[in-house]
C-alpha positions as a printed Julia matrix, in Angstrom:
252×3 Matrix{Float64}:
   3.19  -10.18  15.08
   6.9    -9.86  14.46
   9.06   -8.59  17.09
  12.25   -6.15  16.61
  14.44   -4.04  18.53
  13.89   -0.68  17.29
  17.44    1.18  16.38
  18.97    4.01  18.9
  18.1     6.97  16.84
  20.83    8.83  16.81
  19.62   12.37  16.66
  18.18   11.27  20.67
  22.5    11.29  20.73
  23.23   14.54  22.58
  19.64   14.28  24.36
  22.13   11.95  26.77
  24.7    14.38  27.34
  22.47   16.46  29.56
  23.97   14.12  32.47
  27.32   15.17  31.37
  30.06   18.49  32.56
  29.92   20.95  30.05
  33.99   21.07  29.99
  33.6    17.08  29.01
  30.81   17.07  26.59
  32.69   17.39  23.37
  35.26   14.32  24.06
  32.45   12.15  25.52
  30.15   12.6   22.6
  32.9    11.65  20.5
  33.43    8.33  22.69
  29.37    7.76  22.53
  29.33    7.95  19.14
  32.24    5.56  18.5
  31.12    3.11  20.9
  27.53    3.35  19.14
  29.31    2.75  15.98
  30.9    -0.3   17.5
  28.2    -1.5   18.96
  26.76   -2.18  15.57
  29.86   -3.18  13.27
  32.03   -5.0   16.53
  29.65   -5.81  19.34
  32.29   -7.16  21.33
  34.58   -4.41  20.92
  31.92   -1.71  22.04
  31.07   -3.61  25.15
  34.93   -4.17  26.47
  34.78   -0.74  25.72
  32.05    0.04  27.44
  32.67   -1.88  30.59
  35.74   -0.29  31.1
  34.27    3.18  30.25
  32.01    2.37  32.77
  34.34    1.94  35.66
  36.02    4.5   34.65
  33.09    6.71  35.07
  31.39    6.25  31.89
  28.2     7.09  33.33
  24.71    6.51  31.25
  26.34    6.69  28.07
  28.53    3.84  28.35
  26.09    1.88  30.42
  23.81    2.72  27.23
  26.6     1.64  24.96
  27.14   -1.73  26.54
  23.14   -2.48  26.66
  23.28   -1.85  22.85
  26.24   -4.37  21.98
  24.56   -6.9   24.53
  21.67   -6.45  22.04
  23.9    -7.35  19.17
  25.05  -10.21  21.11
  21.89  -11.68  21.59
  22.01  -11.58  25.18
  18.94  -10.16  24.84
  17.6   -10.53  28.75
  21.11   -8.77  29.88
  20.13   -5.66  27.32
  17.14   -5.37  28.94
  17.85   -5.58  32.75
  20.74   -3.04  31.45
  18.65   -0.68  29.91
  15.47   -0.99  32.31
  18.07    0.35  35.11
  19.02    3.32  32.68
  15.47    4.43  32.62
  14.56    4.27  35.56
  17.46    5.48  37.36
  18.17    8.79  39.06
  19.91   10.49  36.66
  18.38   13.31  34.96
  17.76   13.15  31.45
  15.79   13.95  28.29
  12.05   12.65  28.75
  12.39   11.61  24.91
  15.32    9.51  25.95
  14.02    7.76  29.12
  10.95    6.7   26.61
  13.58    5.18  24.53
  15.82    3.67  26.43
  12.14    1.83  28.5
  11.04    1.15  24.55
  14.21   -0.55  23.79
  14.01   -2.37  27.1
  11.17   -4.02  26.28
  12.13   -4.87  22.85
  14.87   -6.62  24.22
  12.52   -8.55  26.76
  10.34   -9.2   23.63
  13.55  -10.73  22.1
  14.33  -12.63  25.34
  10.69  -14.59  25.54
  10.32  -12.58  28.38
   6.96  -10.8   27.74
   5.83   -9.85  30.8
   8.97   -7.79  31.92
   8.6    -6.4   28.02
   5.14   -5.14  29.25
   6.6    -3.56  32.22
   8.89   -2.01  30.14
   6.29   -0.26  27.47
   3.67    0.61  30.02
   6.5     2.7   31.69
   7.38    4.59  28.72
   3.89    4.53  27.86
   3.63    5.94  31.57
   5.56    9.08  30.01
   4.47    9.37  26.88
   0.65    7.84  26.53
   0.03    8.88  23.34
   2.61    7.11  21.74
   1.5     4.97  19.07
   4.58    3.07  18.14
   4.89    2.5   21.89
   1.21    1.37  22.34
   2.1    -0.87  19.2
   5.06   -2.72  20.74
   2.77   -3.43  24.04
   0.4    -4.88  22.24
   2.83   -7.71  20.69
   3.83   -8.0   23.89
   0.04   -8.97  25.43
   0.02  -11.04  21.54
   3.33  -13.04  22.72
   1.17  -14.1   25.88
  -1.93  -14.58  23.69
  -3.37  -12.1   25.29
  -5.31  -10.88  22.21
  -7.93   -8.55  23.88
  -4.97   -6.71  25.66
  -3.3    -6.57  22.34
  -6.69   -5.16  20.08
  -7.0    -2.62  22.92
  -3.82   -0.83  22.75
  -3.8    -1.02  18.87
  -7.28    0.77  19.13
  -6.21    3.41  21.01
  -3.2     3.32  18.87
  -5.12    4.05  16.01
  -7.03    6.6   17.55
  -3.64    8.7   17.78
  -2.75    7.76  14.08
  -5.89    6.6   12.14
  -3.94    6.24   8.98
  -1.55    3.62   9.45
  -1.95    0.59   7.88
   0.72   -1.43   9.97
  -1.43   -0.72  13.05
  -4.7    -1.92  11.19
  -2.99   -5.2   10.39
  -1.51   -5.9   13.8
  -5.26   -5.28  15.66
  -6.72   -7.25  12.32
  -3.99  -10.15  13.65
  -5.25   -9.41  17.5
  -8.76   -9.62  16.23
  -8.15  -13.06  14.28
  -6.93  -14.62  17.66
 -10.04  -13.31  19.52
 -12.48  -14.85  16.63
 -13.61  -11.99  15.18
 -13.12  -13.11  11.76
 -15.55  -10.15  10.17
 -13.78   -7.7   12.27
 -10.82   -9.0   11.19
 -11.0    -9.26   7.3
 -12.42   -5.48   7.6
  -8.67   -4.51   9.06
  -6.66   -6.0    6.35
  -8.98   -4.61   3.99
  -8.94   -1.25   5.54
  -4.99   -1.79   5.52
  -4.64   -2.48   2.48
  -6.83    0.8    0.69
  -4.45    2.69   2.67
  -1.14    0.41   1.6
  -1.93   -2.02  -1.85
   1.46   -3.35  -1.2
   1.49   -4.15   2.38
   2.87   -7.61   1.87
   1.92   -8.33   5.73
  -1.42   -7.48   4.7
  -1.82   -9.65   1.9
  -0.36  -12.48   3.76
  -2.97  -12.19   6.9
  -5.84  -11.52   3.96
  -4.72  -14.72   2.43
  -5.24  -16.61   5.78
  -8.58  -14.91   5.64
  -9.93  -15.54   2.63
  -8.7   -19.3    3.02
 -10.86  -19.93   5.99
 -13.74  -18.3    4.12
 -13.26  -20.8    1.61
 -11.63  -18.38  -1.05
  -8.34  -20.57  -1.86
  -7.93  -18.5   -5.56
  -8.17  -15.26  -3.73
  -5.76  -16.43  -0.73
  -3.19  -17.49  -3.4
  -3.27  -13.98  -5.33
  -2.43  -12.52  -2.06
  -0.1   -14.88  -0.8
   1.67  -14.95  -4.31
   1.59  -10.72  -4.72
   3.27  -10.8   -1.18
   5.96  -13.01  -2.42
   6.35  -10.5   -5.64
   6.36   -7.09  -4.11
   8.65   -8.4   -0.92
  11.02  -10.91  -1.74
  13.26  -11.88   0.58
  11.14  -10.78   3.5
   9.61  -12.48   6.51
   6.34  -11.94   5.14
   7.35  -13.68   1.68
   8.7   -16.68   3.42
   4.99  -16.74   4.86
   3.36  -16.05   1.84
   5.67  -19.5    0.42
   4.73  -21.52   3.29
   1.26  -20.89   2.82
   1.26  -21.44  -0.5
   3.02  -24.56  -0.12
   0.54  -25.69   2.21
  -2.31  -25.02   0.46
  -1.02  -26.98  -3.05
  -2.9   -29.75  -3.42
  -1.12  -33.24  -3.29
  -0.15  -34.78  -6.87
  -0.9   -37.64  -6.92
C-alpha cells in the first residue's frame, strides 16, 4: 500500500479564516495563500515566514503554513505533531477543515514510520466524519504499515460500503486480504477492480503476484508487462519491472 500526503485543497482556503477579524480577513488570506504557495515552490521560505507570522500572531493559518513546508522538508514527524495540535486545538473552525488538517496529520505520521500516532490521527477525523471513505482508506494503510491486515480489510470494507465503485479501494482490501491468506478472496478484488478500471496498473501488478503463486507465470507477465505500458514512469511500473525481472528465467 503506498503512502502519500494528500495536498491542502485549496478551496478548504477561506474555511480557515473563520478564526480570523472580519476587518483582517482580506490581507490575511492574501498572506495564507502566499505562504501556501511557498510552501510548495520554497519550503524554507514559507516556514521563516511562517514562524515569524506566527509570533507575530499568525494564528492557525500560519501554524498551518509552517506544518505544510515542514512536510516539504521531510520533517515529516514535526508536520505532524504541528498539525495534530491544529486539530485538536481550541480554536473554532470549519468541521471540513479540522478533518483535514487530522487527515494530513496522519499522512505525515505515515511518512514518518510512525503508524500508530498516524492511526490516532485518522480515527480522529474519522471520529468527525465516519463515513469518510478516503479517510477510512488512509487508516487502513496505516493498520497495513503495522501488518495489521485484518484492521486494514475492515476499514476498506466499510470503506466500500460508502463507495462500492471504487476500484482503488478493492485493490487496497485485495492487498489486506493477500497478507491475511485469503488468496481466493483476494484474486476476486483485483478482478472486481479491474472490471471497474482495465487500466488500473496497481491492479494488474497485485493480479500478477496472484496469478504467479497460482502457477500462471504467462498470465502474471501480461499483467505485469500492461502495467509497465499503460503507467510508465510510475511506482507501480517500477513493480511491474521488478517482478518481471524476477520472474525471467536464468540464461544459462
Amino acid at each position: 500500500m503506498q503512502l502519500c500526503v494528500k495536498p491542502f485543497r485549496l478551496s478548504l482556503v477561506f474555511l480557515i479564516l473563520a478564526v480570523l477579524p472580519v476587518a483582517a480577513a482580506e490581507t490575511e488570506a492574501m498572506h495564507y495563500r502566499r505562504c501556501l504557495a511557498d510552501a510548495n515552490a520554497n519550503p524554507s521560505l514559507a516556514l521563516n515566514d511562517a514562524d515569524g507570522w506566527v509570533k507575530s500572531g499568525g494564528g492557525v493559518p500560519a501554524e498551518h503554513c509552517a506544518a505544510l513546508a515542514l512536510v516539504n522538508l521531510k520533517r515529516y514527524a514535526e508536520a505532524g505533531s504541528r498539525l495534530d495540535k491544529i486539530a485538536s486545538g481550541r480554536e473554532k473552525l470549519e468541521v471540513a477543515f479540522r478533518v483535514s488538517l487530522f487527515d494530513q496529520a496522519g499522512n505525515a505520521w505515515l511518512l514518518a514510520g510512525q503508524a500508530d500516532k498516524a492511526i490516532a490521527s485518522f480515527t480522529a477525523a474519522l471520529a468527525v466524519d465516519p463515513l469518510d471513505a478516503d479517510l477510512l482508506a488512509d487508516r487502513a494503510r496505516a493498520h497495513a504499515f503495522n501488518k495489521n491486515w485484518a484492521k486494514a480489510e475492515s476499514d476498506l470494507s466499510a470503506a466500500l460500503m460508502v463507495s462500492p465503485d471504487r476500484a482503488d479501494l478493492y485493490v487496497l482490501r485485495g492487498s489486506a486480504r493477500h497478507g491475511m491468506g485469503r488468496k481466493a478472496d483476494a484474486r476476486a478484488d483485483f478482478d472486481r477492480a479491474l472490471k471497474l478500471q482495465p487500466n488500473n496498473a496497481d491492479a494488474l501488478v497485485e493480479r500478477g503476484t496472484a496469478r504467479l503463486e497460482g502457477g500462471d507465470v504467462a498470465g502474471a507477465r501480461a499483467d505485469w508487462q500492461k502495467a509497465m505500458t499503460i503507467a510508465p514512469g510510475t511506482a507501480a511500473a517500477e513493480s511491474a519491472r521488478q517482478h518481471l525481472e524476477d520472474s525471467t528465467p536464468a540464461s544459462h
